[in-house]
DRENDO-1510 file (C-alpha; in Angstrom, 1 decimal, always signed):
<recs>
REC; n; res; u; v; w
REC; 1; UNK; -14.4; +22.7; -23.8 .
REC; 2; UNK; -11.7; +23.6; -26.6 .
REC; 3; UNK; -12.6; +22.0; -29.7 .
REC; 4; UNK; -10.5; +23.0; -32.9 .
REC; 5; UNK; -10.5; +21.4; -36.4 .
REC; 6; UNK; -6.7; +21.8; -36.4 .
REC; 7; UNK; -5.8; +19.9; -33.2 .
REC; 8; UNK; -6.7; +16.3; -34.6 .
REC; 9; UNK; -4.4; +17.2; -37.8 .
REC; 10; UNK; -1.7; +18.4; -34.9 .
REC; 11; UNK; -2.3; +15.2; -32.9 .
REC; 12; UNK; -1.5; +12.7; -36.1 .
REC; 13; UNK; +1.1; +14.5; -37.3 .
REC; 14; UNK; +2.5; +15.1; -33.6 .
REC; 15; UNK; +1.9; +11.1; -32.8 .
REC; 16; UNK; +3.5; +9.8; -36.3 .
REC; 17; UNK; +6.8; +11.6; -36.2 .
REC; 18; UNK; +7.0; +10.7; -32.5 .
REC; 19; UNK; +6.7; +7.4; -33.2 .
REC; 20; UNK; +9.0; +7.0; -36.2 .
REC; 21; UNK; +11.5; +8.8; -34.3 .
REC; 22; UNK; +11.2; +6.6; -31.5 .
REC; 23; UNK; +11.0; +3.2; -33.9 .
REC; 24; UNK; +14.4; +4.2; -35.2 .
REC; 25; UNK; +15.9; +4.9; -32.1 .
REC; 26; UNK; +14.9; +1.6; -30.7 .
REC; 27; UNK; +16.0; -0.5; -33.8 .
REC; 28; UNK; +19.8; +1.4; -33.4 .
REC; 29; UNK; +19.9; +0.6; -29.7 .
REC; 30; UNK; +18.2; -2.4; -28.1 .
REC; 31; UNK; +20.7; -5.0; -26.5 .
REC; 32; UNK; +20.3; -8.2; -28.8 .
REC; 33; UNK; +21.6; -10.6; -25.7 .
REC; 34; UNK; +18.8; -13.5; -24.5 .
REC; 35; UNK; +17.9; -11.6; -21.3 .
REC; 36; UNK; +16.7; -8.4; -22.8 .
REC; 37; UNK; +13.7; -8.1; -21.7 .
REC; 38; UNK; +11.7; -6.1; -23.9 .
REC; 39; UNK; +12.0; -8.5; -26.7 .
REC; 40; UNK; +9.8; -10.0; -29.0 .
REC; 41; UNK; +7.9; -12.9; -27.9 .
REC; 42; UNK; +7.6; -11.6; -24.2 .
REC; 43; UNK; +4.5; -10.6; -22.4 .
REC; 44; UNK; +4.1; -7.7; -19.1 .
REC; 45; UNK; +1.1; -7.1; -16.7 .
REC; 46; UNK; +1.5; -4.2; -14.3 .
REC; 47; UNK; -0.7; -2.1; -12.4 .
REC; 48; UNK; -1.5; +1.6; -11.5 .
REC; 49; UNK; -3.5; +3.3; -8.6 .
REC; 50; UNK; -3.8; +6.4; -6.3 .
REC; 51; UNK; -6.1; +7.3; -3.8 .
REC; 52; UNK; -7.1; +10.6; -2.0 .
REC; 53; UNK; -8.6; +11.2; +2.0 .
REC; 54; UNK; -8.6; +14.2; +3.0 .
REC; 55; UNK; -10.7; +16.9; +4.9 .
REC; 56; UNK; -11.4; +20.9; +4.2 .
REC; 57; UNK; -12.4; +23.0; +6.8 .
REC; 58; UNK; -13.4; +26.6; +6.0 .
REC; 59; UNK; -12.1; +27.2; +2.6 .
REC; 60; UNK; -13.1; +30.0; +0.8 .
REC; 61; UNK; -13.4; +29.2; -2.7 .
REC; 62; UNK; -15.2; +32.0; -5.8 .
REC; 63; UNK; -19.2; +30.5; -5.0 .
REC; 64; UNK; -19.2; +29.2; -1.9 .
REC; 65; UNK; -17.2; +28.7; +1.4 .
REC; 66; UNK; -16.5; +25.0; +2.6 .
REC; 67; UNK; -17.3; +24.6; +6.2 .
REC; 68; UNK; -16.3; +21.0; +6.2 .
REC; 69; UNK; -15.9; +18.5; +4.1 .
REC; 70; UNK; -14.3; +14.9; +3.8 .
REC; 71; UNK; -13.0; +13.4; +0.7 .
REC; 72; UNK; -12.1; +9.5; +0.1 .
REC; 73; UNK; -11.3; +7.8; -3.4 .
REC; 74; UNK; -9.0; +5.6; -5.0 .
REC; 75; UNK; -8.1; +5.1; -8.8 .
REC; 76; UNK; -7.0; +1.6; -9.7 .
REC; 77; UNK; -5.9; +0.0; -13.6 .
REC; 78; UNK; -4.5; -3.2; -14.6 .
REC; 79; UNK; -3.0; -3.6; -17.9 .
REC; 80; UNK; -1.2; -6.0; -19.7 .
REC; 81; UNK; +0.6; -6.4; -23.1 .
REC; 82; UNK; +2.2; -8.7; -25.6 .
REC; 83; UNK; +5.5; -7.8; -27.5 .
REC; 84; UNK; +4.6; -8.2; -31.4 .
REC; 85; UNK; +8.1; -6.8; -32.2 .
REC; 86; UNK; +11.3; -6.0; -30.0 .
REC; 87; UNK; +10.3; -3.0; -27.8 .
REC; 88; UNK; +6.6; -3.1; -29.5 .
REC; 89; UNK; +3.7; -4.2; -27.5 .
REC; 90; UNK; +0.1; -4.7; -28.2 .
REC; 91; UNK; -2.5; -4.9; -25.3 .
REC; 92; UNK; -5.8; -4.1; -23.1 .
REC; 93; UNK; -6.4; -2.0; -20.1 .
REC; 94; UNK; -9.0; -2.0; -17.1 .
REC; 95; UNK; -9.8; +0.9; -15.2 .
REC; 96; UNK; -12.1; +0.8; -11.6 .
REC; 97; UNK; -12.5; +4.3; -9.2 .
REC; 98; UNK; -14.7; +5.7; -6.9 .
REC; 99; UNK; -14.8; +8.7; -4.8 .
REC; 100; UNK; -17.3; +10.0; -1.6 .
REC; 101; UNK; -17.3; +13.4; -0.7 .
REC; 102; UNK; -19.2; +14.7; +2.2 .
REC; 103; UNK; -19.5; +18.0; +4.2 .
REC; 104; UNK; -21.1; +21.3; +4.8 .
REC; 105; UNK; -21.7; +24.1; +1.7 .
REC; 106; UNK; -22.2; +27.7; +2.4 .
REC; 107; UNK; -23.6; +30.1; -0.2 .
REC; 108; UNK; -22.9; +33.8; -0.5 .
REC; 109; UNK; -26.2; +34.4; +0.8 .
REC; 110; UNK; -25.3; +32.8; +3.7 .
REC; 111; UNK; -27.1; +29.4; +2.8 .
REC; 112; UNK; -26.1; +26.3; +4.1 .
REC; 113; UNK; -26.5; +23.1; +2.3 .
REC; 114; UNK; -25.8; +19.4; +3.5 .
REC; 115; UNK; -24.0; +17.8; +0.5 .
REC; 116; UNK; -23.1; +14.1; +0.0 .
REC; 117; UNK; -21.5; +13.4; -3.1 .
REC; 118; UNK; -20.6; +9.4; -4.8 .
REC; 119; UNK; -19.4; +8.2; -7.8 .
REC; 120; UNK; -18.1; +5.1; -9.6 .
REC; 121; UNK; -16.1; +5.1; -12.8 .
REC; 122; UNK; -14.8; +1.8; -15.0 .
REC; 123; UNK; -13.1; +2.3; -18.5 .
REC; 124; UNK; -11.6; -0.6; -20.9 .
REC; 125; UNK; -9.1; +0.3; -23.2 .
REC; 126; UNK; -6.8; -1.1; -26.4 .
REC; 127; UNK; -3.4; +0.0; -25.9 .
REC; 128; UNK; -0.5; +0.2; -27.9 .
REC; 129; UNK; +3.3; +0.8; -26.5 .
REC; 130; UNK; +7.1; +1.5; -28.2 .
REC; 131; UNK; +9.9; +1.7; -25.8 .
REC; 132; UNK; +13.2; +4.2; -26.7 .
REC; 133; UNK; +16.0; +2.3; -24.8 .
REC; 134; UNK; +18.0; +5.6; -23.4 .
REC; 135; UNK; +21.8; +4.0; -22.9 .
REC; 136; UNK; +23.7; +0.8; -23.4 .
REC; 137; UNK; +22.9; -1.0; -20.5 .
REC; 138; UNK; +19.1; -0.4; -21.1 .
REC; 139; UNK; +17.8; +0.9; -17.6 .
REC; 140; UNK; +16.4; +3.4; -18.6 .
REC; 141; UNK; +13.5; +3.9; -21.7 .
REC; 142; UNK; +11.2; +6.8; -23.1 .
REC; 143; UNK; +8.0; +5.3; -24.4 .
REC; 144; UNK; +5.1; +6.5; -26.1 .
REC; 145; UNK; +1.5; +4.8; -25.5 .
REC; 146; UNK; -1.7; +5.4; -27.3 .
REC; 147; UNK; -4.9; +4.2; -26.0 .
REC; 148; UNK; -8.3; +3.6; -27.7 .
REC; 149; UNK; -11.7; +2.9; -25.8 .
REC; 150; UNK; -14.4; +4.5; -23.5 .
REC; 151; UNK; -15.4; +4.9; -20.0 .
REC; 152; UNK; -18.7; +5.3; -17.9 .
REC; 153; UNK; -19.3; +7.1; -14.9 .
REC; 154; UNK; -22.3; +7.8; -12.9 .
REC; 155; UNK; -22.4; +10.1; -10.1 .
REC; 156; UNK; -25.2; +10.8; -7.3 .
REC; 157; UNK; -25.2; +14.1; -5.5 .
REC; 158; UNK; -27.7; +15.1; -2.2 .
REC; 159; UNK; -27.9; +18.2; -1.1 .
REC; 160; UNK; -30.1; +18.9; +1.9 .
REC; 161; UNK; -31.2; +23.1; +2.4 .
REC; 162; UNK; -33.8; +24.0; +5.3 .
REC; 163; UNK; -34.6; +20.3; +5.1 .
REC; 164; UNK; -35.7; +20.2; +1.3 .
REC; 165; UNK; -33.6; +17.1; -0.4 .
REC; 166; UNK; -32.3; +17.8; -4.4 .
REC; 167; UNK; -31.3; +14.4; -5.5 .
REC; 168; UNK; -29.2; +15.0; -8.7 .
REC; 169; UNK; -27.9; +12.1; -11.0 .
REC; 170; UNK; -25.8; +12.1; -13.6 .
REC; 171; UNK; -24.5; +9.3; -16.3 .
REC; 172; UNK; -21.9; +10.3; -18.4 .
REC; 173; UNK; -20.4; +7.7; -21.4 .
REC; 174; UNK; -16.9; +8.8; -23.4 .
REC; 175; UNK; -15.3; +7.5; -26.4 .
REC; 176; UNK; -11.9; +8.5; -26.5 .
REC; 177; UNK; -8.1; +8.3; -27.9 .
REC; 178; UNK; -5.3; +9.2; -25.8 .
REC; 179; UNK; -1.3; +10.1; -26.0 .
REC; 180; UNK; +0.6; +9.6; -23.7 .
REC; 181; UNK; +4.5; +10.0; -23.4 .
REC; 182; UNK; +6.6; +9.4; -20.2 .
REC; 183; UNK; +9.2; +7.5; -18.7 .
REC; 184; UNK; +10.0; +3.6; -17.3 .
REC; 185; UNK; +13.2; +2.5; -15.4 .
REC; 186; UNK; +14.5; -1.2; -14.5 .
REC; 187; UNK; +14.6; -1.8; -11.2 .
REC; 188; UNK; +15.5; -5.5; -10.8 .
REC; 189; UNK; +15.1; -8.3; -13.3 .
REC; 190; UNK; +12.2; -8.3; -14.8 .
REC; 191; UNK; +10.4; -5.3; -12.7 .
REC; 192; UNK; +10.5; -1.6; -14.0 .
REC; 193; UNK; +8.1; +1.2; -12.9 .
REC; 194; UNK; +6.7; +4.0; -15.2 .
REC; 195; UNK; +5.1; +7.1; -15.0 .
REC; 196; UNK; +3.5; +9.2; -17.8 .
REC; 197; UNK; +1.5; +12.3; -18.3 .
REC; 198; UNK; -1.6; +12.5; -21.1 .
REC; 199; UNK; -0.2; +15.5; -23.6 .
REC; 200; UNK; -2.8; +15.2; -26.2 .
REC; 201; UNK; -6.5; +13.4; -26.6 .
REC; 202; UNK; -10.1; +13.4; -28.8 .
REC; 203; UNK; -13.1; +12.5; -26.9 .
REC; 204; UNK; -16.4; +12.1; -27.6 .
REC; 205; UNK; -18.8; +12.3; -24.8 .
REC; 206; UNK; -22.6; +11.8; -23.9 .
REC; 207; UNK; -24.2; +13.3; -20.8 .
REC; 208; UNK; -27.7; +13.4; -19.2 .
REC; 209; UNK; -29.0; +14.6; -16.1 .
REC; 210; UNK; -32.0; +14.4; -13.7 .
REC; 211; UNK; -32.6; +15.8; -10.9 .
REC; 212; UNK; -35.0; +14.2; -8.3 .
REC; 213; UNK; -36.1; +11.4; -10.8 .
REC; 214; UNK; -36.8; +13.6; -13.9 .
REC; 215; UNK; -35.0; +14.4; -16.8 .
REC; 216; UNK; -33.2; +17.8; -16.7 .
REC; 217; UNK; -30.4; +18.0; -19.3 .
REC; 218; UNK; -28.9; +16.0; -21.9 .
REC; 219; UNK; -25.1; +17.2; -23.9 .
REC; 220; UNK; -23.2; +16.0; -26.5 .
REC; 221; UNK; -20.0; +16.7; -27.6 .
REC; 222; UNK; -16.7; +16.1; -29.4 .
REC; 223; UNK; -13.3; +18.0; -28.6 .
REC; 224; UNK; -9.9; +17.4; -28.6 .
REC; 225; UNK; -6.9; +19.0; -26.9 .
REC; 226; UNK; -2.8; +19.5; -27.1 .
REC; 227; UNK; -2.2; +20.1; -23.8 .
REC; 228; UNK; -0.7; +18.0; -20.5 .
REC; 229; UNK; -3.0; +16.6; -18.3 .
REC; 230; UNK; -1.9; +16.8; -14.7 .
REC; 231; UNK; -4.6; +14.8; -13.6 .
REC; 232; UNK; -3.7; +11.7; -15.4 .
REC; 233; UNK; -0.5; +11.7; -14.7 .
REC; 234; UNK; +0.6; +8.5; -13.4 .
REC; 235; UNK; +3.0; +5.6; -11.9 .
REC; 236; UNK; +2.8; +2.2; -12.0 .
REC; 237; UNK; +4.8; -0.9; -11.6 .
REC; 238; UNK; +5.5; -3.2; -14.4 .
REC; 239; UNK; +6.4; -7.0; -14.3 .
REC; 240; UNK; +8.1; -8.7; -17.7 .
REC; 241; UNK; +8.3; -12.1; -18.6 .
REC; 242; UNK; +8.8; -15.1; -20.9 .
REC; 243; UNK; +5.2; -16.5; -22.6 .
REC; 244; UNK; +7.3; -19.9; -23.6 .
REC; 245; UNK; +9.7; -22.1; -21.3 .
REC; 246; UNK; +13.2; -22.2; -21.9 .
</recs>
């Protein structure tokens, strides 16, 4: 966990020039003809998943060799949006995942373990978006997005060793503001897909633990990093349109 007084400040100062920048830039080049459509009045919904199956046999990793193991989960989120100004938009987002693992641990003693592993994650999110239109015919678009909300995720984990279950559960709550940058290109009327990457984020998060039914640990903590976050990098596709009739 890197937590540094200085990285908030850098965050702000980062997220504030960023997005003046990126206000001016818009304001100089969105196309002011009827069917732009990233213009004021105008509404999106889009969505964003990924999933993962895949199996490990006999990988040796620093504590303990995988004999086997399977792996199956899926990430899914639904967001939508309303634009307050051209190329501004103000909105919510839902995020659903779960994920089973299961397989055969060996120790360096030469232990084997029997490990089953679920969890299921949902987050909620306000959302803000500006777009940077990148050329005159307005294909192409930088945005920056910065979310506010929290998530909860609770995970079970059995592991079986010379026939002794350890039942271990833990519940882990976050509160959290996120950057992220990245990238969204027209591809017909009306559809675009984006992708983005987090580069910065402050969380605050509350954890607690028990292992076969009884309390074992309990953490709290606040950090915040400047950094890019592979593993939220993402791609989604986008759908704009018209909240009034013509």
């Amino acid at each position: 966990m890197k937590n540094q007084k200085r990285y908030p400040f850098d965050v702000y100062i980062l997220g504030c020039l960023f997005i003046f920048l990126s206000f001016s830039s818009a304001k100089a080049q969105v196309n002011n003809s009827s069917d732009y459509f990233l213009k004021k009045g105008k509404a999106y919904t889009g969505i964003t998943f990924s999933f993962d199956n895949s199996k490990i046999e006999n990988e040796d990793r620093l504590i303990v060799l995988i004999e086997d193991r399977k792996n199956n989960a899926f990430d899914i989120k639904l967001d939508g949006g309303y634009f307050i100004k051209d190329n501004w938009t103000v909105g919510g987002l839902i995020n659903y995942g779960s994920s089973q693992r299961e397989g055969v641990d060996v120790s360096p003693q030469n232990i084997r373990s029997q490990v089953n592993q679920a969890s299921k994650f949902w987050g909620i999110y306000g959302t803000t978006k500006l777009y940077i239109p990148l050329e005159s015919k307005n294909r192409f678009y930088l945005f920056s997005e910065v979310l506010f909300g929290g998530n909860f995720n609770n995970q079970l984990k059995e592991s079986t060793t010379d026939g002794v279950l350890t039942r271990t559960f833990v519940k882990d709550r976050m509160a959290e503001l996120r950057f992220v940058p990245g990238i969204m290109i027209k591809v017909v009327r009306g559809f675009g897909i984006e992708t983005g990457a987090q580069v910065a984020g402050i969380n605050a998060k509350w954890s607690n633990t028990t292992i076969n039914g009884e309390p074992y640990t309990k953490k709290e903590s606040v950090s915040a990093n400047l950094s890019i976050n592979l593993l939220r990098l993402s791609l989604g596709f986008y759908y704009f349109f018209d909240t009034k009739k013509k």
